[in-house]
C-alpha positions in Angstrom: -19.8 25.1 45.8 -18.8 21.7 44.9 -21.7 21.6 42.3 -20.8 24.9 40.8 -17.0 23.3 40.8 -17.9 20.2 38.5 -20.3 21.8 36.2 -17.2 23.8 35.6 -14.6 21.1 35.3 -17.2 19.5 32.8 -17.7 23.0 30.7 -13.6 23.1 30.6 -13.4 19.5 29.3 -16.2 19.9 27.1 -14.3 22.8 25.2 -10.8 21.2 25.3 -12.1 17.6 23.7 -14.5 19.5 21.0 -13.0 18.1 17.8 -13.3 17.8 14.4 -11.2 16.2 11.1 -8.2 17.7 9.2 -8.6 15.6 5.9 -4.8 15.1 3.6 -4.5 14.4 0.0 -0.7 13.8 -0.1 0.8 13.7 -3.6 3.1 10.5 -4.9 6.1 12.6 -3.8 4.9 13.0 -0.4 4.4 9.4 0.1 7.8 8.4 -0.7 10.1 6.6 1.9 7.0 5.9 3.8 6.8 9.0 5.2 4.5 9.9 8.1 2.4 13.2 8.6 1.5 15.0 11.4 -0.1 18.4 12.5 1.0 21.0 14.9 -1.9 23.3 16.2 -2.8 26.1 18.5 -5.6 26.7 20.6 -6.3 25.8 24.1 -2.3 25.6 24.4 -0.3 23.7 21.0 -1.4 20.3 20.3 0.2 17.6 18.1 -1.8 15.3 15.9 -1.1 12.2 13.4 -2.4 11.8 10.5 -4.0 8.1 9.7 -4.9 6.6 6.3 -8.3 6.2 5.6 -8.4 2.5 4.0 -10.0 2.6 0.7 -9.4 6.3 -0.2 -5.9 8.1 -0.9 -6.8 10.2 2.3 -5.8 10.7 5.7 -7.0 12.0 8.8 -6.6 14.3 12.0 -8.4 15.1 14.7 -7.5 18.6 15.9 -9.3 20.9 18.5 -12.6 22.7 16.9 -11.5 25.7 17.4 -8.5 25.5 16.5 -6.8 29.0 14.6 -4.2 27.6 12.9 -1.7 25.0 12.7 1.3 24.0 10.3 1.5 20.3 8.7 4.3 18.4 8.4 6.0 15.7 6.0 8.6 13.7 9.2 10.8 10.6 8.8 8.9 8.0 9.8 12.1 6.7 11.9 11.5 10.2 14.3 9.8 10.8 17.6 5.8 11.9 16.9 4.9 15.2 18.6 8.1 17.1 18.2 9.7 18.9 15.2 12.4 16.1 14.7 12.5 14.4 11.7 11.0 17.2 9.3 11.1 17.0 5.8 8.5 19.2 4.7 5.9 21.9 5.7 3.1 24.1 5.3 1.5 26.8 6.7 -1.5 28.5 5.7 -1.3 32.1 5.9 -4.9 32.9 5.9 -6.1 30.0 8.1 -10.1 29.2 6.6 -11.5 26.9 9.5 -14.1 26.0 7.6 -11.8 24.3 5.1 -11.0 20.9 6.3 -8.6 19.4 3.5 -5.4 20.4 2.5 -4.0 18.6 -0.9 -0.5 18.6 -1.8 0.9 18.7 -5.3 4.1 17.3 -6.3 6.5 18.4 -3.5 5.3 22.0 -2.4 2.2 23.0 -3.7 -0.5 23.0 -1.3 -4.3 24.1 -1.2 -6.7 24.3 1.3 -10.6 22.8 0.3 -13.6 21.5 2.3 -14.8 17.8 1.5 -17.1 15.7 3.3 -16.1 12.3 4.6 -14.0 10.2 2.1 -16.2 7.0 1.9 -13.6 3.6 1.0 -14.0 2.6 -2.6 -11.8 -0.4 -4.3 -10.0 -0.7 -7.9 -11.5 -3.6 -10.4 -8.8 -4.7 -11.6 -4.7 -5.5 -9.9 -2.1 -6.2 -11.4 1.6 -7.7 -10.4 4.8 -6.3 -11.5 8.5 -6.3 -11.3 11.3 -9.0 -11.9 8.0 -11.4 -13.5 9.2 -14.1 -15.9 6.6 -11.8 -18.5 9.1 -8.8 -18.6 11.2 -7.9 -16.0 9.3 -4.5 -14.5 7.4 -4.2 -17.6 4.2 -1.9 -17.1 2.8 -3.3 -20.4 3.3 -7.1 -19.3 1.7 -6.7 -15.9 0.0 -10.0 -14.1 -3.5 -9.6 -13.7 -4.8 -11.5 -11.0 -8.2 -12.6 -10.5 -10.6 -10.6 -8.1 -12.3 -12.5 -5.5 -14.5 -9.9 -3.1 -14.7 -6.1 -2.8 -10.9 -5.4 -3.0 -9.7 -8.7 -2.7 -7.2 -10.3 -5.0 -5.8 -13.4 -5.5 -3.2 -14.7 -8.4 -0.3 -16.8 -8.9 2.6 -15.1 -10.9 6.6 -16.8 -12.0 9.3 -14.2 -10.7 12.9 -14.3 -11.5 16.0 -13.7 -10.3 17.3 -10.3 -10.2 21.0 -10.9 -10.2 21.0 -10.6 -6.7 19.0 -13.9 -5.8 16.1 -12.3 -5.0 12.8 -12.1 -7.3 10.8 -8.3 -6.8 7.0 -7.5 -6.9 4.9 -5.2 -6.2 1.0 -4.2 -7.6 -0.5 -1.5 -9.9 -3.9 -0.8 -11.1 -4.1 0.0 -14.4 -1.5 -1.9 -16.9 0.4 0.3 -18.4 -0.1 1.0 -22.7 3.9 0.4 -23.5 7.4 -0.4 -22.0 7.5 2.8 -20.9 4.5 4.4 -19.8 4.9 4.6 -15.8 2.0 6.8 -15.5 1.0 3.1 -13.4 3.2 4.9 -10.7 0.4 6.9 -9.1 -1.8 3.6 -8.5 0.2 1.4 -6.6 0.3 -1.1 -4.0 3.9 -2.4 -2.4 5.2 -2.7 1.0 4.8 -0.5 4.0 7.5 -1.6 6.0 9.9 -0.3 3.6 11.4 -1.1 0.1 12.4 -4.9 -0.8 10.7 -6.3 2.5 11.3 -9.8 2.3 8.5 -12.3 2.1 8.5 -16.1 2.7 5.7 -18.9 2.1 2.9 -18.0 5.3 3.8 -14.5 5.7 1.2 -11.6 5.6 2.9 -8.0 5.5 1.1 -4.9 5.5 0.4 -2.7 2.3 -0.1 0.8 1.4 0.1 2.9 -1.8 3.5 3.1 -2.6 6.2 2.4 -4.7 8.1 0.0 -1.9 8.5 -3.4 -3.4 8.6 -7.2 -1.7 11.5 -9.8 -2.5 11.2 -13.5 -2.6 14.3 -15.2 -2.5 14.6 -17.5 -5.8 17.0 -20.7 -5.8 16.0 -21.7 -9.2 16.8 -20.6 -12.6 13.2 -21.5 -14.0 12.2 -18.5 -11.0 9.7 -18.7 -8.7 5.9 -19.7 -8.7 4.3 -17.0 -6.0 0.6 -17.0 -5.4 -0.8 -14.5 -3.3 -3.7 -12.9 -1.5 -4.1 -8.8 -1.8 -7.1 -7.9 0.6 -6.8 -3.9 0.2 -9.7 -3.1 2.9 -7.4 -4.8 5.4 -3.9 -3.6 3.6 -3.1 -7.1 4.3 -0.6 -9.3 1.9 -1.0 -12.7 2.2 1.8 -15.1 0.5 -0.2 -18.6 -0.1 2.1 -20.5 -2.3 5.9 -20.0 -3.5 7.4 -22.8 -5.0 10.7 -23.0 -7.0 10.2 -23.6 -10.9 11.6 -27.5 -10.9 11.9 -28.1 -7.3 10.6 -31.5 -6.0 8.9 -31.0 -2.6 6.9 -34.3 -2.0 3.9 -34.9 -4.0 -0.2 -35.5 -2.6 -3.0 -37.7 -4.7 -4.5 -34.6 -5.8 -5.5 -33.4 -9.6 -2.8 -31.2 -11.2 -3.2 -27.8 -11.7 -1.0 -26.0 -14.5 0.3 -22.7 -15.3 2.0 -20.8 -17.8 5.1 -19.2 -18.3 3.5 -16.1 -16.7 1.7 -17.7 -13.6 -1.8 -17.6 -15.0 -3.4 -20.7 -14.6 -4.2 -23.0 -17.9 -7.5 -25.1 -17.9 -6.5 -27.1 -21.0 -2.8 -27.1 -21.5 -1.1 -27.9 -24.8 1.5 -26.7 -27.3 4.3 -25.2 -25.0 6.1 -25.1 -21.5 3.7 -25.0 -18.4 4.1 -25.8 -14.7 2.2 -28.5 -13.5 1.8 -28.2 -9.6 0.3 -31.3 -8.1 -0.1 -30.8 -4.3 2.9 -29.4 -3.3 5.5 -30.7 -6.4 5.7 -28.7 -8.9 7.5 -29.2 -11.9 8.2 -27.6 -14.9 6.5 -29.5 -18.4 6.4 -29.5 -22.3 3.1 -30.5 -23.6 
């Protein structure tokens, strides 16, 4: 009796933890306001699920039961309770539920399909690029910073940004640079902040990324801006801020070789014929060679 009993319990737990992936594609618009995804499904009772970002790929994942007969996907606030139907801001339900389709992409803000896909392997841009309040054109797609790649989605650069008005300098990181002033078709391939917009970065800190339009802020106390060098390691969504310096100010200086910049925050090998900044251990100061 007792062996019958556990072959049972095991044939019962065997069937409820069968599982398999629900893949998402979520459009720009879906990522907005860092907005979180989950999955409600029936079979073997209702069952709530979270959708996770795949690093390296523009997908997420679920794991939902195998035999699972249909289920409805939702777009919540990310500041509401998971498992529950707070926080909703959009949904859909497929009406002819194909459980052999495992992806469901979402166009602008309510057009969905339903595809099947095998496992999204990570892959990493060539190129980055900062933007926003740079001393090279204040949110300018056509005057993006590149910065220089390093390793297999790794990133690291040293950019000038300015104040805003508000005594705050504002970055984030796209892709591809964009052809003119106005061309904002950057939008769909970018990095920022995924604890919200105008997170607020000091020298040391590492803050999480994502692709999204959320931007960091560095306060600036200087009217020649700031001097920001970062580190973007995308397979780890990690942002690392390894220098920020104010334009002229005097911090102290260490018998080490200069290094200069431009007006930009590229780094100069040979200087001459303009404005740089010369940073010399930790002094920096601004030049005319």
């Amino acid at each position: 009796m007792k062996k019958f009993y556990f072959l049972t319990l095991a044939l019962i737990c065997a069937i409820i933890t069968n599982a398999k992936d629900l893949y998402l594609l979520p459009s720009s618009e879906w990522l907005q306001a860092n907005a979180r995804f989950e999955v409600y499904t029936w079979a073997n009772g209702d069952q709530w699920a979270t959708f996770n970002e795949i690093k390296g790929t523009d997908y997420y994942v679920a794991e939902i039961p195998d035999n699972t007969n249909g289920f409805v996907l939702l777009r919540k606030n990310p500041a509401s309770s998971t498992a529950s139907w707070e926080g909703e801001w959009a949904r859909y339900e497929p009406t002819n539920y194909d459980s052999t389709k495992n992806l469901v992409t979402v166009t602008g803000w309510n057009q969905y399909s339903m595809s099947t896909i095998s496992t999204p392997t990570p892959s990493y841009p060539e190129t980055l690029f900062a933007i926003g309040t740079l001393s090279v054109g204040s949110w300018d797609p056509s005057k993006c910073v590149e910065l220089n790649k390093t390793g297999n989605g790794v990133f690291e650069g040293t950019f000038t940004i300015v104040n805003n008005g508000d005594g705050y300098g504002y970055f984030g990181f796209v892709v591809n640079k964009g052809a003119d002033s106005n061309d904002w078709s950057i939008n769909a391939n970018r990095y920022g902040a995924k604890a919200g917009n105008d997170t607020t970065v000091e020298l040391g800190d590492e803050s999480e990324l994502t692709k999204t339009e959320n931007v960091w802020r560095a306060k600036v106390t200087d009217n020649a801006g700031m001097v920001i060098t970062v580190t973007v390691d995308l397979p780890n969504s990690k942002l690392t801020i390894t220098g920020l310096v104010t334009g002229i100010e005097e911090i102290g200086i260490d018998d080490v070789p200069a290094v200069y910049y431009n007006l930009q925050g590229v780094k100069v090998a040979n200087p001459e014929n303009g404005i740089f900044i010369k940073r010399q251990g930790s002094k920096a100061t601004k030049v005319v060679l």
